[in-house]
C-alpha positions as CSV (number, residue, x, y, z in Angstrom):
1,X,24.2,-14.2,-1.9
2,X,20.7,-15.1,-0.3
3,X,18.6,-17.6,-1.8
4,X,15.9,-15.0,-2.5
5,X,18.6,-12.5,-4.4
6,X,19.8,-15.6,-6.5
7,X,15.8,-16.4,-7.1
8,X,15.3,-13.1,-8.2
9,X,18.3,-12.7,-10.7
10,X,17.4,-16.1,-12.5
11,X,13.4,-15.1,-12.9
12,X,15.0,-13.0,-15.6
13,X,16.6,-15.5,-17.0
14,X,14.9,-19.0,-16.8
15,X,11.4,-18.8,-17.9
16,X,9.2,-20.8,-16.1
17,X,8.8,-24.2,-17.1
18,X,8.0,-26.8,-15.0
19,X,9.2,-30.1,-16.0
20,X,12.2,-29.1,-17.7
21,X,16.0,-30.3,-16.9
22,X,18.9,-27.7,-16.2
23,X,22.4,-28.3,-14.5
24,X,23.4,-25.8,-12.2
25,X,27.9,-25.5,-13.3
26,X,30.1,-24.5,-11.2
27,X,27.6,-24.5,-8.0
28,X,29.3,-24.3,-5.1
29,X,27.3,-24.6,-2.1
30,X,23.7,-24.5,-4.2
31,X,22.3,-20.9,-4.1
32,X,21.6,-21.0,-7.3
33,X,20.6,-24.8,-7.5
34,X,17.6,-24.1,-5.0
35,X,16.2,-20.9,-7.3
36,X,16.9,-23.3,-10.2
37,X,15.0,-26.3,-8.8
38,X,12.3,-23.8,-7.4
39,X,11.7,-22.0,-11.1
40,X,11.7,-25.8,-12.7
41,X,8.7,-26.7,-10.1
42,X,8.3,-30.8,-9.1
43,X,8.5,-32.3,-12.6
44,X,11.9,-30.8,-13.7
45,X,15.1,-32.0,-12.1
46,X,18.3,-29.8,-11.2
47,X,22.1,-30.9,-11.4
48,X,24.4,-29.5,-9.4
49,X,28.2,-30.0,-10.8
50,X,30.9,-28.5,-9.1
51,X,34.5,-29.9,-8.4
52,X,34.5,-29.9,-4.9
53,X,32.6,-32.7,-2.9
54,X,32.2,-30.5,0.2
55,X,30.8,-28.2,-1.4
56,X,27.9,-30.9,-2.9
57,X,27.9,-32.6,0.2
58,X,26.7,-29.3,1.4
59,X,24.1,-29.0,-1.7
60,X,23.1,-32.8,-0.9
61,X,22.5,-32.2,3.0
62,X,20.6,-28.6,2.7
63,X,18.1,-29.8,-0.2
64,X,16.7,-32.4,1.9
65,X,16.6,-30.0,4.6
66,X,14.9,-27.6,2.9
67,X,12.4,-30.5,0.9
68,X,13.3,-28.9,-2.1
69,X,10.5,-28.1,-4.8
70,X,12.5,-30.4,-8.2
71,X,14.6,-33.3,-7.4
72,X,17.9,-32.0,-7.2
73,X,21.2,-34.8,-8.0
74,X,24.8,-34.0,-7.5
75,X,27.6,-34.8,-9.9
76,X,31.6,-34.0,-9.5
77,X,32.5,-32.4,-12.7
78,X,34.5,-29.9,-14.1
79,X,33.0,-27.6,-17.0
80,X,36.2,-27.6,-18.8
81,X,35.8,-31.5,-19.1
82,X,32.9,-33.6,-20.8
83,X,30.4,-33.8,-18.2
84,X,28.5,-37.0,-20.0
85,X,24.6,-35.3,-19.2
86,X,21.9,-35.9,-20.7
87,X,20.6,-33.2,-22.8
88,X,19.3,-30.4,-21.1
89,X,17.1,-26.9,-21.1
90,X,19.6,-25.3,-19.5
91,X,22.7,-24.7,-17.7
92,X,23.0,-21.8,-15.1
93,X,27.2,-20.4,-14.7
94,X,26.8,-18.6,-11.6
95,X,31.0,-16.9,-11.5
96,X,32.1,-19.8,-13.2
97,X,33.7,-18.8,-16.4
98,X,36.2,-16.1,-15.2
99,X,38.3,-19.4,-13.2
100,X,38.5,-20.6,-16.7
101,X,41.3,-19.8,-19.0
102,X,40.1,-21.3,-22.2
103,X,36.8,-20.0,-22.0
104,X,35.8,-20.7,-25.4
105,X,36.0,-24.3,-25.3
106,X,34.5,-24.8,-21.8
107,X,31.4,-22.8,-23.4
108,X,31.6,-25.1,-26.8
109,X,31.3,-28.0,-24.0
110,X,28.8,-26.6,-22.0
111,X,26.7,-26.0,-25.2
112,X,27.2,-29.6,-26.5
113,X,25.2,-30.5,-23.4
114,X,22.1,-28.5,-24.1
115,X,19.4,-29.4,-26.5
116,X,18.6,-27.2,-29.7
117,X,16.9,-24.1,-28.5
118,X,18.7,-24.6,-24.5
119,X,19.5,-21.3,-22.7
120,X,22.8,-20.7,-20.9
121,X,22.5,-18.3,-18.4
122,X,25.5,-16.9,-17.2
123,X,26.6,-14.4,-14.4
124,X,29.3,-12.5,-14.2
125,X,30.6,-9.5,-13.2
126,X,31.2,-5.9,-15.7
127,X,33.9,-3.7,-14.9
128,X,36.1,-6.0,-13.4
129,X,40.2,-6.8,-14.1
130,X,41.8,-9.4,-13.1
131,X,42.5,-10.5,-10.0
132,X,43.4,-13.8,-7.8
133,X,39.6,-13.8,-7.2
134,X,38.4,-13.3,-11.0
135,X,41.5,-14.2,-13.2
136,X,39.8,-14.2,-16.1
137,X,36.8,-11.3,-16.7
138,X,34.1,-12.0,-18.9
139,X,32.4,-8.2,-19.5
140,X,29.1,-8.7,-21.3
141,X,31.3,-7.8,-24.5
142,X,33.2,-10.9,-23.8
143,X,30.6,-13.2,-23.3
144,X,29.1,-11.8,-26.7
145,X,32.2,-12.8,-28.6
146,X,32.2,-16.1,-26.5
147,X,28.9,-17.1,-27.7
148,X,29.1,-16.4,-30.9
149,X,31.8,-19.0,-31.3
150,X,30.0,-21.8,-29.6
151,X,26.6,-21.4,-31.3
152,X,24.4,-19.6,-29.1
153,X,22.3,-16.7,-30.0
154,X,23.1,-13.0,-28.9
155,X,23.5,-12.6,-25.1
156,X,21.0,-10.5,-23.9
157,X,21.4,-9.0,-20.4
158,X,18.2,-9.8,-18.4
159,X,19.6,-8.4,-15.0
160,X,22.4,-6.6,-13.2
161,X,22.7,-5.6,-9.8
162,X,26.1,-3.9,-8.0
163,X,28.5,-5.6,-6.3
164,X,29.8,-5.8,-3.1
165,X,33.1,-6.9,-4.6
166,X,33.3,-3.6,-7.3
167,X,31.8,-3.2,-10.4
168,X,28.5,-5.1,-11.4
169,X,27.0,-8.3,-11.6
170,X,25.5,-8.8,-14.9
171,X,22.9,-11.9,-15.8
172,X,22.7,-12.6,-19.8
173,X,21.2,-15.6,-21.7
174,X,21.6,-17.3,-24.9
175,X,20.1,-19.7,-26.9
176,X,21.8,-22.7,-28.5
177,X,21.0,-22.3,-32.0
178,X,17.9,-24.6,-33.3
């Protein structure tokens, strides 16, 4: 995904706020970490966790190439672990969830890290089965269920767009309950 596709999708999704703190789970080489640390403006501050250090290393070297617009740190985590964060506005999980068997506790973790009223945005893809690449699917109907259980509000899909891979990519939020 280009950084200006990822930019678009999470418009929906994260309202502009500048100053505000998110994490970015799950984020790979930083596609979403830059729209996240461009909607957050030069007061917030972006986290990028994934589990593979190339893959920050990556995040690391192209931010200060590219003088990004929030300070954006790096932390090796797992979401299906305690991350220890600081509480945050928001987390964005960018085709996270579906590597996750337990989804349902991952989320309950990833919602203990948000403050009352945080947003998780997540994106993942409707009208897909499982497969090596997406083991577990979270369909919007999913995710609904999910959040329920973890104390967020009602997903509500903000954007979708088609795949490449088949099927759709959805974006939803919800709030952690006040």
């Amino acid at each position: 995904m280009k950084d200006a596709d990822a930019l678009a999708l999470l418009r929906a999704a994260v309202p502009i706020a500048d100053g505000e703190a998110w994490a970015d789970l799950g984020a790979g080489t930083g596609v979403f970490t830059r729209a996240l640390a461009t909607l957050v403006g030069p007061s917030g501050r972006v986290v990028a966790v994934d589990v593979d250090d190339r893959a920050l290393g990556a995040v690391r070297d192209r931010a200060a190439r590219a003088g990004s617009v929030a300070p954006v740190s790096t932390m090796r985590g797992d979401v299906t672990r305690g991350l220890g964060l600081p509480p945050l506005d928001g987390v964005v999980m960018a085709n996270v969830l579906h590597f996750v068997r337990e989804a349902e506790d991952a989320l309950a973790l990833v919602v203990s890290q948000l403050r009352p009223g945080g947003r998780v945005v997540l994106i993942e893809y409707e009208g897909r089965r499982a497969s090596p690449w997406v083991p577990y699917p979270i369909p919007i109907s999913r995710f609904r269920e999910l959040a329920a259980g973890a104390g967020l509000t009602t997903p509500q899909v903000v954007a979708t767009r088609p795949s490449a891979y088949g099927g759709a990519l959805y974006v939803a939020v919800a709030d952690r309950a006040a």
